[in-house]
PyMOL Python script that loads the backbone (N, CA, C, O; Angstrom):
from pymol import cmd

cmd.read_pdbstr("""\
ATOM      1  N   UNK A   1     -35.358  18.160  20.220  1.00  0.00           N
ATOM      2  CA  UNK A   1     -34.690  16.863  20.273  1.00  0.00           C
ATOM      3  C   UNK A   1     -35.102  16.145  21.555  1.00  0.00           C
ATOM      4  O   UNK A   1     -35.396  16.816  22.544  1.00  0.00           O
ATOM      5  N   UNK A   2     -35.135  14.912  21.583  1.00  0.00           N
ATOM      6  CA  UNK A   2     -35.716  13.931  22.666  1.00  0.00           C
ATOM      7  C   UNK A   2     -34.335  13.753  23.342  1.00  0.00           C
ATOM      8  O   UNK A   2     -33.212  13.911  22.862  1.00  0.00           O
ATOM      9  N   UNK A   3     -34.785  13.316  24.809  1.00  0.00           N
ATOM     10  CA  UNK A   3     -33.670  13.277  25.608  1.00  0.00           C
ATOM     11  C   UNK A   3     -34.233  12.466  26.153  1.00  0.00           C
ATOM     12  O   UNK A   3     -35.460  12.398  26.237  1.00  0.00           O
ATOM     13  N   UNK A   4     -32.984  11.266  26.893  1.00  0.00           N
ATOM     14  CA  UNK A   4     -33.538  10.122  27.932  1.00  0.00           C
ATOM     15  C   UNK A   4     -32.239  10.606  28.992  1.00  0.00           C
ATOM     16  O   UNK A   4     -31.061  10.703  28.648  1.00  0.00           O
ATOM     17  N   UNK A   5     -32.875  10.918  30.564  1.00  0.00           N
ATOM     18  CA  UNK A   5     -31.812  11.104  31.488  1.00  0.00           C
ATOM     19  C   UNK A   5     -31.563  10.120  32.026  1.00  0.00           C
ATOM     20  O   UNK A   5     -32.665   9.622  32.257  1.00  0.00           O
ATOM     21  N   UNK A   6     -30.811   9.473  32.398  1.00  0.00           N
ATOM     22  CA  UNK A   6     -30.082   8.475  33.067  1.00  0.00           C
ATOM     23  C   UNK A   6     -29.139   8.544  34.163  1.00  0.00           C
ATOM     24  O   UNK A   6     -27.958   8.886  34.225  1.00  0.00           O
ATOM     25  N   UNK A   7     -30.244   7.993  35.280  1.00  0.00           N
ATOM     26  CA  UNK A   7     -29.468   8.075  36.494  1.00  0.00           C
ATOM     27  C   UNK A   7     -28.333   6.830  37.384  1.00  0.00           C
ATOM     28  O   UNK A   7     -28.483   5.801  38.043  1.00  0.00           O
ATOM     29  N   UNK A   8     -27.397   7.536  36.992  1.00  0.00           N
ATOM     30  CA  UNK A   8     -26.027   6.613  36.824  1.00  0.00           C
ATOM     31  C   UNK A   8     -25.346   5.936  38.228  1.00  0.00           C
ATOM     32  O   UNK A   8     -24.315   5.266  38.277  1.00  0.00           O
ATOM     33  N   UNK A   9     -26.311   6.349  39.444  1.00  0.00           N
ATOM     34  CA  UNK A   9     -26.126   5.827  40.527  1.00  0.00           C
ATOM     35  C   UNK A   9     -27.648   4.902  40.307  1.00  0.00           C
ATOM     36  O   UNK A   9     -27.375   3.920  40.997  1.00  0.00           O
ATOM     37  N   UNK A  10     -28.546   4.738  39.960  1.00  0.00           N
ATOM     38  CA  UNK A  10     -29.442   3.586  40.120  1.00  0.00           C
ATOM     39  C   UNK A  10     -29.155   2.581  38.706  1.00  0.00           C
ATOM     40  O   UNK A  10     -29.443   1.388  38.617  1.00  0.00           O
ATOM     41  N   UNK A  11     -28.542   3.391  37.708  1.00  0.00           N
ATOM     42  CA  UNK A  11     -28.426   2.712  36.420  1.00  0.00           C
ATOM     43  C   UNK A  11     -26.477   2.650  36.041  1.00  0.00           C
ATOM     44  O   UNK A  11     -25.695   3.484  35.586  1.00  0.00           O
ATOM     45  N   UNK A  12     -26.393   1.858  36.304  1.00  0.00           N
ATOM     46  CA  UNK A  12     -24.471   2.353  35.804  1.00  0.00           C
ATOM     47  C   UNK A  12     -24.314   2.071  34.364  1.00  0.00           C
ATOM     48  O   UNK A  12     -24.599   1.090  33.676  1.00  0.00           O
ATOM     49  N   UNK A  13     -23.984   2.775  34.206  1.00  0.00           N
ATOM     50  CA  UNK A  13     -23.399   2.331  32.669  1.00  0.00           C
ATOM     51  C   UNK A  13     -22.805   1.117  32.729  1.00  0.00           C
ATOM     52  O   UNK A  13     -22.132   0.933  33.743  1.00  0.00           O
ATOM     53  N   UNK A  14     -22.863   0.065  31.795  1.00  0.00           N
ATOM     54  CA  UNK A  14     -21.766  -0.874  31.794  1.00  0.00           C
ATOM     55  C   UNK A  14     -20.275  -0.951  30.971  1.00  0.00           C
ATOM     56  O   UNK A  14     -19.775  -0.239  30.100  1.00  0.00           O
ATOM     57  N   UNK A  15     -19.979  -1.741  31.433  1.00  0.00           N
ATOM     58  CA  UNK A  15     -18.549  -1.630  30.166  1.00  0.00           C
ATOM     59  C   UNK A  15     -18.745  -0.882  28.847  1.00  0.00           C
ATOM     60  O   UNK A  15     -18.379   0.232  28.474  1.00  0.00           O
ATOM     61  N   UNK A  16     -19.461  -1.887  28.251  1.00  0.00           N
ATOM     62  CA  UNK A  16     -19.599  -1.075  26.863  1.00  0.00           C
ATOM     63  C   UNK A  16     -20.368  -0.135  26.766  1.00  0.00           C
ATOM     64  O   UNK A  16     -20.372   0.289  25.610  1.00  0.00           O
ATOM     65  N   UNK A  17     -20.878   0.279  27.275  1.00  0.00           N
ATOM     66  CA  UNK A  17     -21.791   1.707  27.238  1.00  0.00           C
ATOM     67  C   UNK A  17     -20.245   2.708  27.675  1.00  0.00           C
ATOM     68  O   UNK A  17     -19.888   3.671  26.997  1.00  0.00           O
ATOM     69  N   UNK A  18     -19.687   2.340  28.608  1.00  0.00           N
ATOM     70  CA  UNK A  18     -18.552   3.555  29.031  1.00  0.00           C
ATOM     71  C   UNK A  18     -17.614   3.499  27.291  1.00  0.00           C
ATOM     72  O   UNK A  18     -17.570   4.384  26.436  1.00  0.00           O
ATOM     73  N   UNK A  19     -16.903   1.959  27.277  1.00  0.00           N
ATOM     74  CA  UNK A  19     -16.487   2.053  25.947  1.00  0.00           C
ATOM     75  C   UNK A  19     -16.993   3.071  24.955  1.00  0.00           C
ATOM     76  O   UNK A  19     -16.248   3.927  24.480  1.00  0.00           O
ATOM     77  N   UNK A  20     -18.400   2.955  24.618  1.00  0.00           N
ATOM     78  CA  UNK A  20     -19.042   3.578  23.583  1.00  0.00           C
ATOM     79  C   UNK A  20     -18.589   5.309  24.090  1.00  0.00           C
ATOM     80  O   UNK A  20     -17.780   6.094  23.594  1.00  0.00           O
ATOM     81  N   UNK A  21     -19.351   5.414  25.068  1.00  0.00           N
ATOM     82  CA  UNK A  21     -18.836   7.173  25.579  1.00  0.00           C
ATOM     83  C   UNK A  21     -17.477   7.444  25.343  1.00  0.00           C
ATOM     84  O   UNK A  21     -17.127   8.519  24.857  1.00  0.00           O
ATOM     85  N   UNK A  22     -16.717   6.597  25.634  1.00  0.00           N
ATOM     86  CA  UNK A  22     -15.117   7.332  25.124  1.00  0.00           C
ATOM     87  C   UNK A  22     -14.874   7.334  24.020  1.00  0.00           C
ATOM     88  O   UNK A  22     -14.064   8.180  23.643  1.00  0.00           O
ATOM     89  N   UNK A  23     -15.444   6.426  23.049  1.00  0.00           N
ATOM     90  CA  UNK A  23     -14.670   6.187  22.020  1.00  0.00           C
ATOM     91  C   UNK A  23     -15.623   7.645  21.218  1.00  0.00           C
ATOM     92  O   UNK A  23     -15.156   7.776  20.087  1.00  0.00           O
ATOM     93  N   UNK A  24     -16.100   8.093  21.325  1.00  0.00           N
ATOM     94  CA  UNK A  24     -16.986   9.522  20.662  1.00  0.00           C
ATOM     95  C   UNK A  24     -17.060  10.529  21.218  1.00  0.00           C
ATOM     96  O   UNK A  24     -17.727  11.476  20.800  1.00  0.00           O
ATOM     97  N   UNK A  25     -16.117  10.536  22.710  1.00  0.00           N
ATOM     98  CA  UNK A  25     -16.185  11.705  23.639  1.00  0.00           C
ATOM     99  C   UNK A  25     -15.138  12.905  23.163  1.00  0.00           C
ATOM    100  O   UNK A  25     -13.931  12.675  23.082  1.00  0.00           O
ATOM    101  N   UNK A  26     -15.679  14.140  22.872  1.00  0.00           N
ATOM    102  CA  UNK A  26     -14.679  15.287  22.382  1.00  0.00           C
ATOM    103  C   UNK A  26     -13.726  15.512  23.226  1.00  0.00           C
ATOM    104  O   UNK A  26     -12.600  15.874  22.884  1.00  0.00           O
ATOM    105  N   UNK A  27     -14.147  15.289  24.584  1.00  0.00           N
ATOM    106  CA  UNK A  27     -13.305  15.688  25.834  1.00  0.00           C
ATOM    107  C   UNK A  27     -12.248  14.886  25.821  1.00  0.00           C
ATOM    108  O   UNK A  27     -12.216  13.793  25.255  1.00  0.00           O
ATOM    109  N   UNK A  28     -11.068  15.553  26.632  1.00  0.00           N
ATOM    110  CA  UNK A  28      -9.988  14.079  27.112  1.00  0.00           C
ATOM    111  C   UNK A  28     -10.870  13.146  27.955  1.00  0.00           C
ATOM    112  O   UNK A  28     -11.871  13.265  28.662  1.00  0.00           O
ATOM    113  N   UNK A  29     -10.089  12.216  27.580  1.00  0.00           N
ATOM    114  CA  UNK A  29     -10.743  11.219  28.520  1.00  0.00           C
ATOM    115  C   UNK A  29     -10.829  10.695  30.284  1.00  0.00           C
ATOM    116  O   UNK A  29     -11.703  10.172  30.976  1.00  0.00           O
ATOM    117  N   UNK A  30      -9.486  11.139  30.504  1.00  0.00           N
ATOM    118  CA  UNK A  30      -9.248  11.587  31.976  1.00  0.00           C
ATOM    119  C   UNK A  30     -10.289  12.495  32.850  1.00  0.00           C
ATOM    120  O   UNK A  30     -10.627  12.352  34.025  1.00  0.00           O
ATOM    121  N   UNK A  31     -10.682  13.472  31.892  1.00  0.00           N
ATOM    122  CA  UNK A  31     -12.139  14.407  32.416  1.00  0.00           C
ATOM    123  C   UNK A  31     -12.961  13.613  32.469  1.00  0.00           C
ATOM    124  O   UNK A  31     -13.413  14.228  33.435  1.00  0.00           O
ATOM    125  N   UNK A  32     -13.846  12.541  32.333  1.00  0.00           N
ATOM    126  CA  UNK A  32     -14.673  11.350  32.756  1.00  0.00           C
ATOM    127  C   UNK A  32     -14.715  11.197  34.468  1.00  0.00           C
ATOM    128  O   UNK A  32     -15.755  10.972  35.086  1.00  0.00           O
ATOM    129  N   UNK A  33     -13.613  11.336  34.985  1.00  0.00           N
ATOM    130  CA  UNK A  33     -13.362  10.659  36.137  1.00  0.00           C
ATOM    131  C   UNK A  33     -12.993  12.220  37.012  1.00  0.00           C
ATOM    132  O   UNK A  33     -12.088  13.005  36.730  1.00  0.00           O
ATOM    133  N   UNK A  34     -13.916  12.330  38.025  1.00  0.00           N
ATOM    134  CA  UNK A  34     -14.208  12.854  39.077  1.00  0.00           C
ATOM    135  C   UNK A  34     -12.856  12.988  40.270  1.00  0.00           C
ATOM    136  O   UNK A  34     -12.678  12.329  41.294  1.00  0.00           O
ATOM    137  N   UNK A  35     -12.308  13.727  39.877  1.00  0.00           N
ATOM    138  CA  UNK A  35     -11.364  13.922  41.079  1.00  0.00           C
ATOM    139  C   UNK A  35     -11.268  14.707  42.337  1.00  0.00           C
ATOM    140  O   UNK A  35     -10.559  15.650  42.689  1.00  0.00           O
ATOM    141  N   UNK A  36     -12.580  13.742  43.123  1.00  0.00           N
ATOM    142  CA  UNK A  36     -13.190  14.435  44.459  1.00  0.00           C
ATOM    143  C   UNK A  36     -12.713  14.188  45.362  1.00  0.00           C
ATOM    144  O   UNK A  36     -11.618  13.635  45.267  1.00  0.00           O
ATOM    145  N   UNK A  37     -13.224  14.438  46.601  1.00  0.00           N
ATOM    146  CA  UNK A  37     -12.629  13.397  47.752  1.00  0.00           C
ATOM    147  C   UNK A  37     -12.623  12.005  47.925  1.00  0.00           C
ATOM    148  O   UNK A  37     -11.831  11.323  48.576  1.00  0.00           O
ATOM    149  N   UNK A  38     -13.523  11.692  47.317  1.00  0.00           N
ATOM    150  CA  UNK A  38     -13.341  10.064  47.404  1.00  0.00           C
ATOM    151  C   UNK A  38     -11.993   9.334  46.138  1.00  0.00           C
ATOM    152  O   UNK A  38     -11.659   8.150  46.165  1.00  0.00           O
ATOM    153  N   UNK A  39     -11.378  10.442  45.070  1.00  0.00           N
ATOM    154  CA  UNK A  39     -10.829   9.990  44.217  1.00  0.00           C
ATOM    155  C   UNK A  39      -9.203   9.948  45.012  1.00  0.00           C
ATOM    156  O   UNK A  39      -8.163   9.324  44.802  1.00  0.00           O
ATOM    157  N   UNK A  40      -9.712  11.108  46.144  1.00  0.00           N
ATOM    158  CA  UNK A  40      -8.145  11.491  46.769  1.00  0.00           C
ATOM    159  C   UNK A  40      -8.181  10.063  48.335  1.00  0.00           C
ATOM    160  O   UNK A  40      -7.240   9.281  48.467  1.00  0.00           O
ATOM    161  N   UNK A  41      -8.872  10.051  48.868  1.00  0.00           N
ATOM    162  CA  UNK A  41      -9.074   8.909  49.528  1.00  0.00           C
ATOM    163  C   UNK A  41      -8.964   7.746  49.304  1.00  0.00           C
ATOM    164  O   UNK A  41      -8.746   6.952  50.220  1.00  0.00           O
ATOM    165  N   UNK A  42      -9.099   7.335  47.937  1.00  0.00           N
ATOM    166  CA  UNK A  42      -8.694   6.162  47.017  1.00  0.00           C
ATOM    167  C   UNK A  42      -7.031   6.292  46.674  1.00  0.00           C
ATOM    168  O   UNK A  42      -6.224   5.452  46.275  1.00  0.00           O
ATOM    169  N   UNK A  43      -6.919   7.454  46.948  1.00  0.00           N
ATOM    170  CA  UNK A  43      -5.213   7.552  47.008  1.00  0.00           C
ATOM    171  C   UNK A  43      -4.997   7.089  45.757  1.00  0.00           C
ATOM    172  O   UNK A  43      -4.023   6.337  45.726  1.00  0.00           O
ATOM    173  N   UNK A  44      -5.700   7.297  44.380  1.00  0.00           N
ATOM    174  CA  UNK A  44      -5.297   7.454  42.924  1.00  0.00           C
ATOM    175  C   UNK A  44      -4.633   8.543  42.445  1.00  0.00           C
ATOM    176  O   UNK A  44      -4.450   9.568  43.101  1.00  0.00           O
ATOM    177  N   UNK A  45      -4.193   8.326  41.105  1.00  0.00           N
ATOM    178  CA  UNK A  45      -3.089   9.290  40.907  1.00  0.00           C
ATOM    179  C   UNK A  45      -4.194   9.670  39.088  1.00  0.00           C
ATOM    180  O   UNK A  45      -4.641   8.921  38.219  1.00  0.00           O
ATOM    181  N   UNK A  46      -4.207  10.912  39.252  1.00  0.00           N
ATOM    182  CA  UNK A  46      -4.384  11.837  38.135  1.00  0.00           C
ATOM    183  C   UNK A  46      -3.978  10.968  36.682  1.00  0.00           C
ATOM    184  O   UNK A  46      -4.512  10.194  35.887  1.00  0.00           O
ATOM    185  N   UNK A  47      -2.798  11.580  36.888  1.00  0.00           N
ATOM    186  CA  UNK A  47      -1.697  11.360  36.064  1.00  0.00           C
ATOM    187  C   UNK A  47      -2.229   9.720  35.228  1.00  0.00           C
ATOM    188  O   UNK A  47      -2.214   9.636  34.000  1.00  0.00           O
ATOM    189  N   UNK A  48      -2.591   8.741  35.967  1.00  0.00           N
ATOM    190  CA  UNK A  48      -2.895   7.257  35.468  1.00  0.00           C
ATOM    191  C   UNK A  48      -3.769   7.345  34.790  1.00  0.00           C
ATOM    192  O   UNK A  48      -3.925   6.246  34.258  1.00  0.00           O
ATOM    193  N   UNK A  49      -4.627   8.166  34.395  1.00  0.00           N
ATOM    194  CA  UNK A  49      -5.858   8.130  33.202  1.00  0.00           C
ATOM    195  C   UNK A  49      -5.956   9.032  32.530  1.00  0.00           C
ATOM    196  O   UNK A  49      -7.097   9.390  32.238  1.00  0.00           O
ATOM    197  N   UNK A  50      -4.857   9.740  32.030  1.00  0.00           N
ATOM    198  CA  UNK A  50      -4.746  11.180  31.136  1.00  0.00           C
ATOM    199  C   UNK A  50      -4.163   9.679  29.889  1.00  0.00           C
ATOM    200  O   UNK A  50      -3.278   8.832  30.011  1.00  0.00           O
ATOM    201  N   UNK A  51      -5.050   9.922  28.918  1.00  0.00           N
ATOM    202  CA  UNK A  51      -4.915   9.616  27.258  1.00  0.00           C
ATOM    203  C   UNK A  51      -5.016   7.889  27.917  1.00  0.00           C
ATOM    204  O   UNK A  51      -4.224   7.084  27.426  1.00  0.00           O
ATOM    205  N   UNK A  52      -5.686   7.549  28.665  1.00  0.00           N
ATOM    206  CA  UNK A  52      -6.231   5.945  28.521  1.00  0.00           C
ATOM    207  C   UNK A  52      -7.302   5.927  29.061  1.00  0.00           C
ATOM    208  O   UNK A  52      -7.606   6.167  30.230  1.00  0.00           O
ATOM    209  N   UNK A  53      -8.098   5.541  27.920  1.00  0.00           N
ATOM    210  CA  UNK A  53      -9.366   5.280  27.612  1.00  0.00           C
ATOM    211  C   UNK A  53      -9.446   4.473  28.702  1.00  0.00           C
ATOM    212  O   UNK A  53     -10.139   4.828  29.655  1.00  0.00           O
ATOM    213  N   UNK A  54      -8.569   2.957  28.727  1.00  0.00           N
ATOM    214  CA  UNK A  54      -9.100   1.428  29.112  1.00  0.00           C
ATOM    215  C   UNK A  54      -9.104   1.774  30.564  1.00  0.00           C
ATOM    216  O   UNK A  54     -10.102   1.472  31.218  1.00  0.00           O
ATOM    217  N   UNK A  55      -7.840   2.527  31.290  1.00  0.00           N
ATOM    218  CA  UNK A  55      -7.508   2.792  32.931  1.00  0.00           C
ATOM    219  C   UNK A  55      -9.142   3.504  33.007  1.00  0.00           C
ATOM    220  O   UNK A  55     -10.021   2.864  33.584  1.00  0.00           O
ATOM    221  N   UNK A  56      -9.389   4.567  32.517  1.00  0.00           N
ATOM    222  CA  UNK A  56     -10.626   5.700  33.107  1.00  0.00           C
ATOM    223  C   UNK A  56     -12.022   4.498  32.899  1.00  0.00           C
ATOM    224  O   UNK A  56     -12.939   4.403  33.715  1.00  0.00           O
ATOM    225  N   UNK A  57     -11.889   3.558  31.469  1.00  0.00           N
ATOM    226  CA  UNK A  57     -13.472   2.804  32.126  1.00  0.00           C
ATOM    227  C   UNK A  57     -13.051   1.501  32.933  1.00  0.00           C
ATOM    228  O   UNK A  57     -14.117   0.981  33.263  1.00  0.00           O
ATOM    229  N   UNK A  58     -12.213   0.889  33.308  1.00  0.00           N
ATOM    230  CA  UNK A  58     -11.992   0.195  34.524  1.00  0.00           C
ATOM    231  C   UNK A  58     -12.330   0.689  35.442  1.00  0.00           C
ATOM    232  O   UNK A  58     -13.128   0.011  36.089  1.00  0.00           O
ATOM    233  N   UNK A  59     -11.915   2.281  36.126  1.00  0.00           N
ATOM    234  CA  UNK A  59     -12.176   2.538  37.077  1.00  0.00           C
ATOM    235  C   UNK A  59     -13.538   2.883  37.243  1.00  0.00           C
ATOM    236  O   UNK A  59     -14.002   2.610  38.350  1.00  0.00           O
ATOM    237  N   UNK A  60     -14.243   3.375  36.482  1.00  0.00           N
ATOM    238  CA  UNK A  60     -15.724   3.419  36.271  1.00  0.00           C
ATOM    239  C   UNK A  60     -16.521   2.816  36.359  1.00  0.00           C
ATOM    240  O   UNK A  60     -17.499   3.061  37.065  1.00  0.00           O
ATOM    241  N   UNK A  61     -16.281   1.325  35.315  1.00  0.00           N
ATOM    242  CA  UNK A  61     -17.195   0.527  35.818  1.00  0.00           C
ATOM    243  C   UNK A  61     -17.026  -0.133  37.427  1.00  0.00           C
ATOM    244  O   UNK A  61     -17.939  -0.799  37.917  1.00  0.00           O
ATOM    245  N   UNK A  62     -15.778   0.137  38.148  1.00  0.00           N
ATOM    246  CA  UNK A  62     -15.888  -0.184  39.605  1.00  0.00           C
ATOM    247  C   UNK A  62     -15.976   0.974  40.615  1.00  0.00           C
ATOM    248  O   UNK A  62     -15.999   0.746  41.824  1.00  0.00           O
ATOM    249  N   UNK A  63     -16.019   2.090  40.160  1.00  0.00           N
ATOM    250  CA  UNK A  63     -16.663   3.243  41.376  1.00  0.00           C
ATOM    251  C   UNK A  63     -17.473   4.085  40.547  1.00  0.00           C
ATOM    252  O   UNK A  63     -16.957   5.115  40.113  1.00  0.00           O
ATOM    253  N   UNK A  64     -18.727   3.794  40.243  1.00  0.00           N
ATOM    254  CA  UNK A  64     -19.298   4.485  39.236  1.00  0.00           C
ATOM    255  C   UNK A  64     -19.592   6.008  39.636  1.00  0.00           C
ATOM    256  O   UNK A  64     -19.924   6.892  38.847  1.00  0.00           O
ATOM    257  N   UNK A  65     -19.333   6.191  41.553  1.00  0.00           N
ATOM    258  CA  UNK A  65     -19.538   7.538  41.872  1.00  0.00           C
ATOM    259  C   UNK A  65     -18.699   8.261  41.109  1.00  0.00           C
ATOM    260  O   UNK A  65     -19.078   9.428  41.009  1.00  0.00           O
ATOM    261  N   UNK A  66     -17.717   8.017  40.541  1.00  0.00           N
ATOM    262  CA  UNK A  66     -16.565   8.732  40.276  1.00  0.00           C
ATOM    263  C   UNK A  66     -16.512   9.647  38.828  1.00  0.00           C
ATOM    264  O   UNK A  66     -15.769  10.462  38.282  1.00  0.00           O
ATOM    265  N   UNK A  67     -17.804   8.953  38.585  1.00  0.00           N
ATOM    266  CA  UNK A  67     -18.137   9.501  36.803  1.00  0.00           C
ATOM    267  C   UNK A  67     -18.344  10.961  36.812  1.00  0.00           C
ATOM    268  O   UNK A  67     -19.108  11.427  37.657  1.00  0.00           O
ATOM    269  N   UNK A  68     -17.788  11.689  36.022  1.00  0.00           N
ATOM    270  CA  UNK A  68     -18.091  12.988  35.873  1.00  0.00           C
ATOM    271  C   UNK A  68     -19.738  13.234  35.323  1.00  0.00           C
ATOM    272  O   UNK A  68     -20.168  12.574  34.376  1.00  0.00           O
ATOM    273  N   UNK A  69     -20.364  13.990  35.848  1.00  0.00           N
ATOM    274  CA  UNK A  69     -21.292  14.396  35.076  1.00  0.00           C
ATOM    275  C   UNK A  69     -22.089  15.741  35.136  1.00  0.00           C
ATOM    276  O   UNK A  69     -22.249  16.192  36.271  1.00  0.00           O
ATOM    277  N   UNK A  70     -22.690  16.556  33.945  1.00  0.00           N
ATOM    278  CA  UNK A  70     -23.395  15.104  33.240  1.00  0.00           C
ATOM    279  C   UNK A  70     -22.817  14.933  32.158  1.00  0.00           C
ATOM    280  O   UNK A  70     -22.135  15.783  31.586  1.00  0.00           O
ATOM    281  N   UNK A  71     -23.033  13.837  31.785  1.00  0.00           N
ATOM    282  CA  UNK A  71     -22.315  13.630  30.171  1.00  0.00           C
ATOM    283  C   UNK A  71     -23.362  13.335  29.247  1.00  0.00           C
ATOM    284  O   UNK A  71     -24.292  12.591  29.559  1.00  0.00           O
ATOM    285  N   UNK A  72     -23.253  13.925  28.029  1.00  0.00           N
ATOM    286  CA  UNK A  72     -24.401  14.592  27.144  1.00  0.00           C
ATOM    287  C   UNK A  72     -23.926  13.582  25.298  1.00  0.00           C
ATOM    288  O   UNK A  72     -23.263  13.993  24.346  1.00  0.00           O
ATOM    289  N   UNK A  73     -24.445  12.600  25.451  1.00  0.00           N
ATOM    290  CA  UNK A  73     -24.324  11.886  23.914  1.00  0.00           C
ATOM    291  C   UNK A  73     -25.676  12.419  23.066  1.00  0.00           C
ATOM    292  O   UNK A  73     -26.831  12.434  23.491  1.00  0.00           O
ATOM    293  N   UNK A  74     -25.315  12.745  22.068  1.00  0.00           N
ATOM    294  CA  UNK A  74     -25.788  12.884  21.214  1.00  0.00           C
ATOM    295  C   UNK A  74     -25.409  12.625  19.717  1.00  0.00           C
ATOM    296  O   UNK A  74     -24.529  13.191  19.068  1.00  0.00           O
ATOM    297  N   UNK A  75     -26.316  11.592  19.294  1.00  0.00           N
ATOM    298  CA  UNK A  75     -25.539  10.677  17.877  1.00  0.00           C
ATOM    299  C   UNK A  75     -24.254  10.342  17.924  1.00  0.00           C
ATOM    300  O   UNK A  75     -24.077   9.403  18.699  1.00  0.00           O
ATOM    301  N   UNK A  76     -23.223  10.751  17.378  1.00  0.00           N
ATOM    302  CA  UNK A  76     -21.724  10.274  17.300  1.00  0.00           C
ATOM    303  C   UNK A  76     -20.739  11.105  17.894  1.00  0.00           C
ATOM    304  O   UNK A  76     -19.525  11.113  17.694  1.00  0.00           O
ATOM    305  N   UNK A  77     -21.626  12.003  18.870  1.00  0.00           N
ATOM    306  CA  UNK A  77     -20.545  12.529  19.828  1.00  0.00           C
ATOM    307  C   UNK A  77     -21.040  12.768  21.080  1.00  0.00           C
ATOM    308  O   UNK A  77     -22.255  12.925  21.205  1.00  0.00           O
ATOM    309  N   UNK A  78     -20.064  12.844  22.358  1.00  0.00           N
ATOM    310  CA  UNK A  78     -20.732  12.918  23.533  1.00  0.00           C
ATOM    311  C   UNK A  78     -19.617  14.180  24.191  1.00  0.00           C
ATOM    312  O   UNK A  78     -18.540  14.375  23.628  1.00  0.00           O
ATOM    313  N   UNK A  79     -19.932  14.795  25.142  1.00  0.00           N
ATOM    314  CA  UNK A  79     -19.493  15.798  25.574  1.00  0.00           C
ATOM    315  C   UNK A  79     -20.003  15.567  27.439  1.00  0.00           C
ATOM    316  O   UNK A  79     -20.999  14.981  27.862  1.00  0.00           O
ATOM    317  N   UNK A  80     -18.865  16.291  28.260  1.00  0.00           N
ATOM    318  CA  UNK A  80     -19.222  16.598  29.568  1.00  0.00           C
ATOM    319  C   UNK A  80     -19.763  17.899  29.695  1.00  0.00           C
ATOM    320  O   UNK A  80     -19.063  18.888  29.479  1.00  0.00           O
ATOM    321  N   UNK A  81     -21.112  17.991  30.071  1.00  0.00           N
ATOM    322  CA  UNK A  81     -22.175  18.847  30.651  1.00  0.00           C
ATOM    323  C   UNK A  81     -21.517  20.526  31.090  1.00  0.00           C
ATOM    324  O   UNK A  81     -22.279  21.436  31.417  1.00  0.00           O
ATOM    325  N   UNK A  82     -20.057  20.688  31.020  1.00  0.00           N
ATOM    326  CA  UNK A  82     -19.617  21.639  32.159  1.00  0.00           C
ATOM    327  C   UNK A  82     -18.754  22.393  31.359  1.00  0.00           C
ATOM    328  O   UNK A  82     -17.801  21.720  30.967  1.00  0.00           O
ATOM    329  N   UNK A  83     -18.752  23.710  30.929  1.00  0.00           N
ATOM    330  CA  UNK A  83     -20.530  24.694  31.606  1.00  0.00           C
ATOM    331  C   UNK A  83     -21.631  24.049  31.086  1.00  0.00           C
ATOM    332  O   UNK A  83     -21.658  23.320  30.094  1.00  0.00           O
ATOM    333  N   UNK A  84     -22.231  24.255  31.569  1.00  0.00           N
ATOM    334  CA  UNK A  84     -24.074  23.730  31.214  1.00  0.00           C
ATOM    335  C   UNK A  84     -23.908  24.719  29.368  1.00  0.00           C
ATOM    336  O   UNK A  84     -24.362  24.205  28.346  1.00  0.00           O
ATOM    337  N   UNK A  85     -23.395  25.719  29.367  1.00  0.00           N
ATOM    338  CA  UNK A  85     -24.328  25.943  28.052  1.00  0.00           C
ATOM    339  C   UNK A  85     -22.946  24.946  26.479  1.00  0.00           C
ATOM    340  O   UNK A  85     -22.718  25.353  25.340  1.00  0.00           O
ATOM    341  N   UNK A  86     -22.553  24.050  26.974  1.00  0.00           N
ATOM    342  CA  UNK A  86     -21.834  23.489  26.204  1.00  0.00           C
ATOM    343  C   UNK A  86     -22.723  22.523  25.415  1.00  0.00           C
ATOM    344  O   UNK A  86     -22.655  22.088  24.266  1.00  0.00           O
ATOM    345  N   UNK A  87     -24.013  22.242  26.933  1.00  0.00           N
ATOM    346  CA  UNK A  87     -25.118  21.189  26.232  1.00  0.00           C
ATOM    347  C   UNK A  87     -25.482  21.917  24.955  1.00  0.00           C
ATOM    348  O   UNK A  87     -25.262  21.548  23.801  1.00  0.00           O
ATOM    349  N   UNK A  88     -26.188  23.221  25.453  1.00  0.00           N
ATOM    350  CA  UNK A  88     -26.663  23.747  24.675  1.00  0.00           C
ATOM    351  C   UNK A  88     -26.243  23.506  23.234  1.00  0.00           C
ATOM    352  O   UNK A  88     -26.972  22.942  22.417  1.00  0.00           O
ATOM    353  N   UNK A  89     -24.769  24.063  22.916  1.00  0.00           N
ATOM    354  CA  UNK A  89     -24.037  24.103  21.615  1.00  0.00           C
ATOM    355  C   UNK A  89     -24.277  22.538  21.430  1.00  0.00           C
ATOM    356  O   UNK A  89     -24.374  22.186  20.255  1.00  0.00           O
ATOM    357  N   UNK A  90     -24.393  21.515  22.423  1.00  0.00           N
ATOM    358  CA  UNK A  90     -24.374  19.963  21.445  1.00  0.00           C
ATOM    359  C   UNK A  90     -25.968  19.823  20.505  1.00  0.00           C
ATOM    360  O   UNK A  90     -26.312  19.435  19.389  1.00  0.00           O
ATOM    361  N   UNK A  91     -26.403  20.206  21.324  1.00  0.00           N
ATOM    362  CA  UNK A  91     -28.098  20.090  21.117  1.00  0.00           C
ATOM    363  C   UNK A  91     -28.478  20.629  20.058  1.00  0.00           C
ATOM    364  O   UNK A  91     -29.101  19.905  19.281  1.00  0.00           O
ATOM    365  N   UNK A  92     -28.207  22.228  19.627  1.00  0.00           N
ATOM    366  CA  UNK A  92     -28.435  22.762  18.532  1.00  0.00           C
ATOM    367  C   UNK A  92     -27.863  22.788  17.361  1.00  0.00           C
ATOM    368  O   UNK A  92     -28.363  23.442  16.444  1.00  0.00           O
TER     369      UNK A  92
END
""", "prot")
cmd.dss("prot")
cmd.show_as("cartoon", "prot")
cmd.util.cbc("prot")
cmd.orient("prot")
């Protein structure tokens, strides 16, 4: 299978590209969003993007560091990368 990688700090996804990823993502959607130090420094709260789609790509399309990755679309479903052999199971 062909793969295009996309690097999401020179390329951000836009709105609707994040739209599109949630609306086919197996994962919750709250797992999208990176809860690192910069998420705790932003002094955000967890809790605000568990089961909303719209809160997790707002915040995305404005701190795109914050994106979990990698995130792995393939046709009509997309999945987060973690463990790595989860790709695997999407791929085959």
């Amino acid at each position: 299978m062909d793969a295009e990688t996309v690097l999401y700090m020179k390329t951000p996804p836009d709105r609707e590209t994040l739209e599109h990823i949630v609306s086919i993502l197996e994962d919750p959607v709250e797992d999208l969003v990176r809860k690192d130090s910069q998420f705790k420094k932003l002094e955000l709260n967890p809790d605000d993007y568990v089961g909303n789609p719209e809160a997790v790509v707002d915040l995305l399309v404005e701190r795109k560091a914050l994106l979990q990755r990698p995130v792995v679309v393939a046709g009509t479903k997309a999945i987060i990368g973690r463990p790595k052999e989860r790709i695997r199971e999407l791929l085959s």
